[in-house]
N, C-alpha and C positions, 0 to 999 in steps of 0.2 A: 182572536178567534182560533188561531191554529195552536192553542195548547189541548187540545183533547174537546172542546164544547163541542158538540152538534150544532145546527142550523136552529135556532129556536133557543138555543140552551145558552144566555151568557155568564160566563166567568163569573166568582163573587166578586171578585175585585172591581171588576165593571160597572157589576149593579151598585156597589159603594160609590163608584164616582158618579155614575149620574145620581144619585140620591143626593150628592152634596152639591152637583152641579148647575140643579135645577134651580130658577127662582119660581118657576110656577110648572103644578103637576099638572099633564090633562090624561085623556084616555082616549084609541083608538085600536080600534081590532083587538080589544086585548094585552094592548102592549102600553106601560107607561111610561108620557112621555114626556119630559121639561121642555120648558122654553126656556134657551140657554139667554146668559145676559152675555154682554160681549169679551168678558174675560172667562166666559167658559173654555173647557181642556177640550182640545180637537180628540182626542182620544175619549173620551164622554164623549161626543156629540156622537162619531162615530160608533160607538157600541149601540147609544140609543136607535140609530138612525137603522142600525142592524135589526134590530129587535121590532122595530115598525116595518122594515121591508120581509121579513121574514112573515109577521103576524098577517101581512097583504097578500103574500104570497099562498101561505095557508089557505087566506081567507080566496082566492082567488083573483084578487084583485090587481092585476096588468095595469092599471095605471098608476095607484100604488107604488106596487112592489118598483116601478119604475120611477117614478117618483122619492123615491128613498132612495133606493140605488143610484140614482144620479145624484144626491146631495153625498152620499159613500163618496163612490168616485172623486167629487170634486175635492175631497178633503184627502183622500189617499188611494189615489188611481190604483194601485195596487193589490187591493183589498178584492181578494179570492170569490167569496162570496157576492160582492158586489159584481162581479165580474160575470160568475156564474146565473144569478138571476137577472141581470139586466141583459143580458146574451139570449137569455131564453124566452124573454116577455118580448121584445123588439119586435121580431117577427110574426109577432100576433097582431101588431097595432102597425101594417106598412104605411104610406103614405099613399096616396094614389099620383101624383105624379111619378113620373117614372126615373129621375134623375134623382129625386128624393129618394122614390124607393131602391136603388142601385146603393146611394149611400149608408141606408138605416142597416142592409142586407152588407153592407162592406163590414160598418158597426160593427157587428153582431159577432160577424164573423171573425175580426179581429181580437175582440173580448171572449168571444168562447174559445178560441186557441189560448188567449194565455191562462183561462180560469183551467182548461186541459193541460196545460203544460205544468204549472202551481200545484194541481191536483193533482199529479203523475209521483211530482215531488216529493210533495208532504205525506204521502202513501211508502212512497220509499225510503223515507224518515224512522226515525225510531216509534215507536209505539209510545204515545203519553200513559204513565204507569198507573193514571187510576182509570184508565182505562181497558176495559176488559178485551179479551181478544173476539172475541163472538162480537161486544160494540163496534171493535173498531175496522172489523171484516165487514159488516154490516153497512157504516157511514162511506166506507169506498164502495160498499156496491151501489149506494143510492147516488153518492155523489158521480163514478165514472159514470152510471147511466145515466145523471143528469146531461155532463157536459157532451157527450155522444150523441145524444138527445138533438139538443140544440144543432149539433155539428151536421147531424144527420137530416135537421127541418131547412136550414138554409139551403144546403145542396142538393136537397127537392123542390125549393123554390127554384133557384136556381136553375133544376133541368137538370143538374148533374148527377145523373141518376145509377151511374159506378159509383160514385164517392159516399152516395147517400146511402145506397146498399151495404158499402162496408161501415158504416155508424151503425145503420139498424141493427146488424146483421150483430155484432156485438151486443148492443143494446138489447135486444130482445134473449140474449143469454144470460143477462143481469135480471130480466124485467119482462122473463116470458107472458106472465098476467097484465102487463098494460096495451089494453086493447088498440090503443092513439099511435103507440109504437109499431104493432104490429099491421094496420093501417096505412102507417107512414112507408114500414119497408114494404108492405103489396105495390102502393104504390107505385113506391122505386121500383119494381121489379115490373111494372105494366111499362113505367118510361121505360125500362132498359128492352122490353119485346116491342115497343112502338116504333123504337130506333132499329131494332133490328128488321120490322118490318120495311121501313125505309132504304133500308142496304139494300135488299132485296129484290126493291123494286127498283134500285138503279142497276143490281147485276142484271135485271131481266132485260135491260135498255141497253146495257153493255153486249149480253148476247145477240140479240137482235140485231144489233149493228154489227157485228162481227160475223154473224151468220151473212148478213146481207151484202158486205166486203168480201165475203170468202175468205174471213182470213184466216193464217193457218192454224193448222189442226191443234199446237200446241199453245197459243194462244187462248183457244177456244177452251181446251181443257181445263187453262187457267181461270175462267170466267167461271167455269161450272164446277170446278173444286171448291170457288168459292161460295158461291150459291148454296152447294150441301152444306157448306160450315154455317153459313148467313140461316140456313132453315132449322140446322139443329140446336143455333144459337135462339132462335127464339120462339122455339118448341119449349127449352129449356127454360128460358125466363116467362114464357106467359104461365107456363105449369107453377111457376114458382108463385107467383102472382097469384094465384087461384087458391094453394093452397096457404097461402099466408094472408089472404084477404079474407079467408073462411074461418081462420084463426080469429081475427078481427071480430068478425059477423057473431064467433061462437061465445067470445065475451064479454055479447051484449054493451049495453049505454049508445052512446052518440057515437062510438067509433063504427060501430055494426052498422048505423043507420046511413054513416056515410061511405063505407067499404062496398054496403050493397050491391048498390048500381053498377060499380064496375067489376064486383065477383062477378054477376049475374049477366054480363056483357063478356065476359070472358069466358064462363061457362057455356052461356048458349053457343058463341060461335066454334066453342072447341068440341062441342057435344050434340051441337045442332038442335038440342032441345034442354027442358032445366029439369030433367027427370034425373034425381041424384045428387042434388042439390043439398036439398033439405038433409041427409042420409052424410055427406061427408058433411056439412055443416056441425050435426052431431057425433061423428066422431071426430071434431076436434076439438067439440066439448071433453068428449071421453079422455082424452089425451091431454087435456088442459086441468084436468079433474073440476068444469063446472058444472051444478046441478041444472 
């Protein structure tokens, strides 16, 4: 795959070996597929297996695209693409045990570092020469946002909601039009003013007791320099929140539908009412160029 093909696109040479490799064709999602006999070339199986996970993927299909991906994997752990979409579906499909789900979430995270690190690489590589430059500026901006993507959905499950702002925050530079993204970092940016709200109420405990000790004046100071930093810290991130959830809101689908509720939990309390809502809503249509 890493001679110049896109995600979707295999090699001639590929589509040659699974055509000889096959003893029997079938069809799924579009993509065709052999049942290999047992002296099939792991290198065939592998392309095919590409070309099913990718058509899954298209198609939307998370159990799929995982499904393939895991039979990749097991034939060449290595494999970039394998790496990349089984990293990113994972986290869709957790477990509900919670030992399970620590592990599926380790997974994931494991696999979307090295498909990040592979992709760093092969970006820094020569340019394959029948490949145009507009293509191949192109396939890095879809694929870094993919794997940033992924990097960025774990470490909001997770709660790690610094780590996850700096994926998005990239990500959404790549892929200002995906609304899921821009979702994702509101979000992280509601956890990072949630957290600060917490600080906050422990300087206010810290004061309290130091006031109640009498203790000294410079101590005291201490408590309440932090405070102003604790208050303008999450001034900072709930504003951010607001306006990056109204991003969301403004382009429309399932991501608007679920950014709402916490736009609208964040606006009223910063606004005291939802008058203006609607109005910066459409200007970040305006700004996003949607109709």
């Amino acid at each position: 795959m890493e001679n110049g093909a896109e995600p979707g696109r295999l090699p001639v040479m590929a589509m040659k070996r699974i055509t000889h490799a096959g003893l029997v064709v079938v069809l799924w999602a579009g993509a065709v597929l052999p049942v290999f006999g047992q002296q099939a070339d792991a290198g065939a199986q592998v392309a095919t297996y590409t070309a099913a996970m990718e058509a899954a993927d298209r198609a939307g299909d998370a159990e799929k695209t995982l499904e393939w991906g895991e039979r990749i994997l097991a034939l060449e752990p290595n494999h970039r693409f394998a790496q990349m979409y089984v990293s990113s579906r994972l986290p869709e499909r957790l477990p509900a045990d919670e030992a399970a789900r620590t592990a599926t979430l380790t997974r994931a995270m494991e696999l979307a570092n090295k498909a990040h690190s592979q992709t760093e690489a092969y970006f820094k590589g020569p340019k394959p020469t029948e490949v145009s430059a507009e293509e191949w500026a192109e396939q890095k901006r879809i694929q870094e946002a993919r794997v940033h993507d992924t990097l960025g959905v774990i470490h909001l499950i997770r709660e790690e909601y610094d780590d996850s702002v700096f994926m998005y925050e990239y990500v959404v530079t790549l892929t200002p039009e995906n609304g899921l993204s821009q979702y994702h970092l509101g979000a992280a940016y509601s956890g990072q003013a949630t957290e600060a709200q917490e600080y906050i109420e422990l300087l206010r405990q810290d004061e309290a007791k130091a006031r109640a000790e009498r203790a000294d004046a410079a101590a005291l100071q201490l408590i309440l320099d932090l405070r102003a930093d604790a208050d303008k810290d999450f001034l900072e991130k709930r504003d951010k929140a607001i306006e990056t959830l109204a991003r969301a809101a403004a382009l429309g689908g399932a991501s608007a539908q679920q950014a709402r509720p916490e736009l609208e939990r964040l606006y009223r309390a910063r606004n005291e009412s939802m008058t203006g809502l609607e109005e910066l809503i459409n200007l970040k249509k305006a700004e996003l160029g949607v109709r």
